[in-house]
C-alpha positions in Angstrom: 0.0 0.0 0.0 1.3 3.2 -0.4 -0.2 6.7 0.4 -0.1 10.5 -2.0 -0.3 12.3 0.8 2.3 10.4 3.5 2.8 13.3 5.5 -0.6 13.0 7.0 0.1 9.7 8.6 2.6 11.8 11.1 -0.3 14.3 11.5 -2.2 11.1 11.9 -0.9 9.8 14.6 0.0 13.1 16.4 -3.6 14.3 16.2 -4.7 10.5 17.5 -2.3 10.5 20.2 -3.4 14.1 21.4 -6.8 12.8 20.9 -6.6 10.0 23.5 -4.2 11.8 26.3 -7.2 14.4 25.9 -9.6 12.1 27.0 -7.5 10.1 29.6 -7.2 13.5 31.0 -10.5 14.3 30.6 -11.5 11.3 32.4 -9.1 12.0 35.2 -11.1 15.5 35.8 -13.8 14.6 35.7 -13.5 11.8 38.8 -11.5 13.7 40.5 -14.8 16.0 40.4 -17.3 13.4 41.7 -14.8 12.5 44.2 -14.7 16.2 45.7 -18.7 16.7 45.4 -18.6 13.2 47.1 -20.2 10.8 44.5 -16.9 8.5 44.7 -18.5 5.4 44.1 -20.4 6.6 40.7 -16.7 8.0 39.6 -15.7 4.4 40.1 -18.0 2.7 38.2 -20.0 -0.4 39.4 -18.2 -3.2 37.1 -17.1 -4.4 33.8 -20.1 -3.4 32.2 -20.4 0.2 33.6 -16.4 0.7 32.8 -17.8 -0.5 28.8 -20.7 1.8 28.9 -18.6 4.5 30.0 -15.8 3.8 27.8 -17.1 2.2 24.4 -18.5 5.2 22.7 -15.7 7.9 22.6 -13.3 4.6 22.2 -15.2 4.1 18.7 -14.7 8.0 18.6 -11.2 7.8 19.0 -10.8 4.7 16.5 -12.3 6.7 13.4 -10.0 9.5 14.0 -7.1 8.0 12.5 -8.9 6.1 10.1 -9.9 9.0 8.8 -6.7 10.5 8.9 -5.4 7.7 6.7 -8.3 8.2 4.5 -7.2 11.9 3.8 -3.9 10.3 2.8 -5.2 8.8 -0.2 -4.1 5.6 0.3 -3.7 3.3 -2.8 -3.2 -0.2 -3.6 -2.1 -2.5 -6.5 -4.0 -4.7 -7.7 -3.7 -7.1 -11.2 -6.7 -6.6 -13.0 -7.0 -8.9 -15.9 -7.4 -8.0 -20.3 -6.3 -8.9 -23.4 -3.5 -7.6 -24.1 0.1 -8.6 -25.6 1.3 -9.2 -29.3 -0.8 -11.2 -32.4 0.9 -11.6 -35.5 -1.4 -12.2 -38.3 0.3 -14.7 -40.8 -1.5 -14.9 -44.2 -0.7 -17.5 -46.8 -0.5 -15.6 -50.0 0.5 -18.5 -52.2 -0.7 -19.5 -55.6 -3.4 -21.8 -54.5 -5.2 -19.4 -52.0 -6.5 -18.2 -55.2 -8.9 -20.4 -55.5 -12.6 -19.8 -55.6 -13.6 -22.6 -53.2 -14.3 -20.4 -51.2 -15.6 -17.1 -52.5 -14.2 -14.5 -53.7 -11.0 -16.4 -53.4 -9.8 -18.3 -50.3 -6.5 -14.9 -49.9 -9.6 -12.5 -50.6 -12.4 -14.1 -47.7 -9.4 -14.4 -45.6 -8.5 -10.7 -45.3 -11.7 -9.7 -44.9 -12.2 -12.0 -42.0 -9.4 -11.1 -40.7 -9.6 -7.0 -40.9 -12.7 -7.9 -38.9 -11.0 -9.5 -36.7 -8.7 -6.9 -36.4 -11.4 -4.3 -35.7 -12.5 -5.8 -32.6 -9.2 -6.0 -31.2 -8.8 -3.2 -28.0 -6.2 -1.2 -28.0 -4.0 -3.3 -25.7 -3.3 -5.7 -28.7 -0.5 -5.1 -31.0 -0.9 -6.3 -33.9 1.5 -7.2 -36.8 1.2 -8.7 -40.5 3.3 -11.6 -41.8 2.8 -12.9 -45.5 4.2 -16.0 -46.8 4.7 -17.8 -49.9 8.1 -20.0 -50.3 9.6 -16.8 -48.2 7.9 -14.9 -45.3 8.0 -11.1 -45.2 6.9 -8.5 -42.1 4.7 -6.4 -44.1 3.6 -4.5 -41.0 5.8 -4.5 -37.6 3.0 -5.0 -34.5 1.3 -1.8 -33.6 -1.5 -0.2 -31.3 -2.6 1.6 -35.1 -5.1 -1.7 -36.2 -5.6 0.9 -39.3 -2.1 0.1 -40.6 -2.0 -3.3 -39.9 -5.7 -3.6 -42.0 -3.7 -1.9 -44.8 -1.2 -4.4 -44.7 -3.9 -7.3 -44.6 -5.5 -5.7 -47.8 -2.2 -5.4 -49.7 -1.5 -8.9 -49.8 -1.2 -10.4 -53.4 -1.0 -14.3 -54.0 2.0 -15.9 -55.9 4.2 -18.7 -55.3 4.7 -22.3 -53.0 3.6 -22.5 -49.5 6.3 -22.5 -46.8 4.5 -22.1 -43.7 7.7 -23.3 -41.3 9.4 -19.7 -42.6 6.2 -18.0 -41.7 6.5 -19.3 -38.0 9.8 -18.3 -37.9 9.7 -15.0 -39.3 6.9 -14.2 -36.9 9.2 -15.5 -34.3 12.0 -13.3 -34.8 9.3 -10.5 -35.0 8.3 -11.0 -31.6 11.5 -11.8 -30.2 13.7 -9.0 -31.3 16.1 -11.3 -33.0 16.1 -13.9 -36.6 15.3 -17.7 -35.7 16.3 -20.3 -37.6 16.1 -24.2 -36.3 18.4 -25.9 -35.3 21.0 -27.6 -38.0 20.5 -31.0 -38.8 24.1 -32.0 -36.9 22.5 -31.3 -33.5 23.0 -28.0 -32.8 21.3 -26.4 -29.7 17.7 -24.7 -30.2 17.9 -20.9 -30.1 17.2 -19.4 -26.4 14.4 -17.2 -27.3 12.9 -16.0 -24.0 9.5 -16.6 -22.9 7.1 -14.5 -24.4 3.4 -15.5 -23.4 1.2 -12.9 -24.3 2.5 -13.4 -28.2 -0.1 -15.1 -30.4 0.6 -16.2 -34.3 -3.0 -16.5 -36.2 -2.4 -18.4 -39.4 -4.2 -18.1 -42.4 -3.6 -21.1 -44.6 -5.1 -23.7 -46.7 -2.4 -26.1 -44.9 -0.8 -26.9 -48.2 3.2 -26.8 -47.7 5.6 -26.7 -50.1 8.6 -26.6 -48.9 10.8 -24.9 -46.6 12.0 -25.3 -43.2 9.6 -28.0 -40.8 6.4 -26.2 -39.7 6.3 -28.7 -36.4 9.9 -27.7 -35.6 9.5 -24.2 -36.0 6.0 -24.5 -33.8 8.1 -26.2 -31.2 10.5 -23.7 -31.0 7.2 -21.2 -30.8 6.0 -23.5 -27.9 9.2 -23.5 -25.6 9.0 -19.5 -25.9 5.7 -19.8 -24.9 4.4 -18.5 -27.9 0.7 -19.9 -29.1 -0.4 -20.3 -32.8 -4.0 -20.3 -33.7 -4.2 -22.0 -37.2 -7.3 -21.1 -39.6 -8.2 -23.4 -42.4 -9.1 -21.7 -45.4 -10.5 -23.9 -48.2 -13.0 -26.6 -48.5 -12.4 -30.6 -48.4 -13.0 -30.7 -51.7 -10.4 -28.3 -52.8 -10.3 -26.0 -56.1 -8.3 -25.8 -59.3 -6.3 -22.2 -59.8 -4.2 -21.3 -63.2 -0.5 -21.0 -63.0 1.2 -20.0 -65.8 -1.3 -21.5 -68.2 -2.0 -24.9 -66.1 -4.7 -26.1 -64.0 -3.4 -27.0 -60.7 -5.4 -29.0 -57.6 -5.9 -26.9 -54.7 -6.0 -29.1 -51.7 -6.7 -28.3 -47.9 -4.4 -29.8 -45.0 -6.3 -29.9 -42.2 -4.4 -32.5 -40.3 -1.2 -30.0 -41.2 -2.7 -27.3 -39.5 -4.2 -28.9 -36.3 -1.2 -30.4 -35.8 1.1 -26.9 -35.6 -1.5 -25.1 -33.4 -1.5 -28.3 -30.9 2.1 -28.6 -30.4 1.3 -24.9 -29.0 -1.3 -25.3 -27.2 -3.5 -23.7 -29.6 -6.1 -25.0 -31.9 -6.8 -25.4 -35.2 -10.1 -23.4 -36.3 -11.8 -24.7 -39.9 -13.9 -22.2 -42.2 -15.7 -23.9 -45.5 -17.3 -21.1 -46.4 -16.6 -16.7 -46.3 -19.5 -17.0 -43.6 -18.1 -19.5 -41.1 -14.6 -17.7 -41.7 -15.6 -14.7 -40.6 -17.3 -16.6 -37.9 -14.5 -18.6 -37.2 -11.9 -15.3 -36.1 -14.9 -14.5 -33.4 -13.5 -18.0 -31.8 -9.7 -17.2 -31.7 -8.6 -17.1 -28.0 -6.0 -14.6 -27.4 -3.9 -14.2 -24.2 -5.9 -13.0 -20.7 -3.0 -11.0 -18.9 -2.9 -8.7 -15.9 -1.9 -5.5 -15.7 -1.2 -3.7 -12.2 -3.3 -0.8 -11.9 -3.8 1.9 -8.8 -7.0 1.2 -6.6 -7.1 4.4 -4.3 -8.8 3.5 -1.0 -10.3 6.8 0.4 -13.9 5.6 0.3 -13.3 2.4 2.2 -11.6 4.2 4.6 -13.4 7.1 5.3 -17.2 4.5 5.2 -15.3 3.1 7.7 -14.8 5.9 9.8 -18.3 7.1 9.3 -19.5 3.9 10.4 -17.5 3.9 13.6 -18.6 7.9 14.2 -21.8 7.2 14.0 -21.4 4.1 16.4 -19.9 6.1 18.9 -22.1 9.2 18.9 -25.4 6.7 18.8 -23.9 5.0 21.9 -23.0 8.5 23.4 -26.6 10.0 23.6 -28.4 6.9 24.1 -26.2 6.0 27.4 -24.5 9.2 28.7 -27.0 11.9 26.8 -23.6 13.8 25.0 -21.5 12.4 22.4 -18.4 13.7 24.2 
């Protein structure tokens, strides 16, 4: 606890020690009085429960003074108050088979609007940044409070290319971290320390088709041991779609099992959308980090209730036993 005004707790305890010699003397006076006029045994008291009835109300007198000294100090305490809040990195697929019309406009086009959407209703204690990825990954847009710039980024995104979505994972690593991550090489080197970042969410947007690149389970297990979740979201049908690349029809498959699998070793899960509908529907379901946040309660109203309470008390007691409050 700590107090804006500290001072007063000297005052406090000066004023509430002045307070109580004053009636201690008070008392003193006025049994020495019924002594002289002769009324010693009334000065004395008859008992336990006379001595309570006597003392009692300017004791609860006495006990709100300093309380509401302390109140007039404007105490405050800390307390952890929980929200969403931290660091999402949107990862969007932007390879050649996310244009396919499966799902309409395109699988890249419903994407982005579902996730601009998503990126509306994000407070402003979420940063968020945008990651694209076809055989390479590129930060487009470093995370940011401004959810206008990352939307721009969103609705930049142009497909072309293979699928790599182990480079995405990295790249969004090293975005969050601070520093490039690469795996570990294949002669049993050490993984990367990366720190432990768990308010740091990846969101995927994929049709789960990889082509190549670094392994996506190895990269998401470097992501887990930083404590870093990824949310996967499926986009594309079970039946797939054929797109045109440079004059040939090409299948456009969806890997489901590929994309559970990455969000699990995290901790996270994998989230399917067959149609524009239920993938704008399905960005509603991502779970993003609770965290706390340490925020100033001031206590001045307890306090001072508590002081009024005990006033009150006391000055009932007073007229309703001796006729005075003091």
């Amino acid at each position: 606890m700590s107090f804006l005004y500290p001072l007063l707790l000297a005052v406090a305890v000066l004023i509430t020690g002045a307070a109580v010699a004053g009636y201690v003397l008070l008392q003193r006076r006025r049994t020495a009085a019924l002594t002289a006029a002769g009324f010693g045994a009334l000065a004395g008291g008859s008992g336990r429960r006379a001595a309570i009835r006597r003392h009692l109300p300017y004791a609860l007198l006495l006990a709100a003074l300093p309380i509401m000294l302390i109140g007039l100090a404007r105490p405050q305490a800390e307390v952890a108050v929980p929200r969403v809040a931290g660091t999402v990195l949107l990862a969007f697929d932007i390879s050649n088979s996310m244009k396919a019309t499966d799902v309409q406009p395109t699988r890249l086009s419903a994407a982005q609007k579902a996730a601009v959407g998503f990126v509306d209703e994000q407070p402003d204690s979420v940063d968020v940044g945008v990651v694209v990825f076809g055989d390479q990954a590129l930060l487009t847009q470093a995370p940011t409070d401004d959810h206008a710039l990352a939307q721009a980024a969103i609705n930049r995104a142009t497909p072309g290319g293979g699928t790599s979505l182990g480079q995405a994972i990295l790249v969004a690593l090293g975005t969050i971290t601070g520093k490039p991550v690469a795996l570990p090489t294949a002669d049993g080197g050490a993984a990367p320390d990366l720190g432990y970042w768990p308010s740091a969410t990846i969101v995927v947007f994929s049709d789960g088709a990889d082509t190549g690149g670094p392994d996506a389970e190895a990269a998401a297990e470097l992501a887990a041991a930083a404590g870093v979740r990824i949310q996967t979201v499926g986009v594309g049908t079970a039946k797939g779609g054929t797109v045109e690349v440079d004059g040939f029809q090409l299948a456009a498959t969806m890997d489901e099992a590929a994309l559970t699998s990455i969000a699990q070793v995290t901790g996270g899960a994998y989230h399917a959308a067959g149609d524009a509908a239920a993938l704008a529907d399905t960005t509603d379901s991502i779970d993003l980090r609770l965290t706390t946040k340490k925020e100033p309660l001031e206590l001045t109203a307890p306090f001072a209730a508590a002081a009024l309470l005990l006033l009150s008390l006391g000055a009932l007691l007073g007229t309703r036993w001796h006729g005075r409050i003091v």
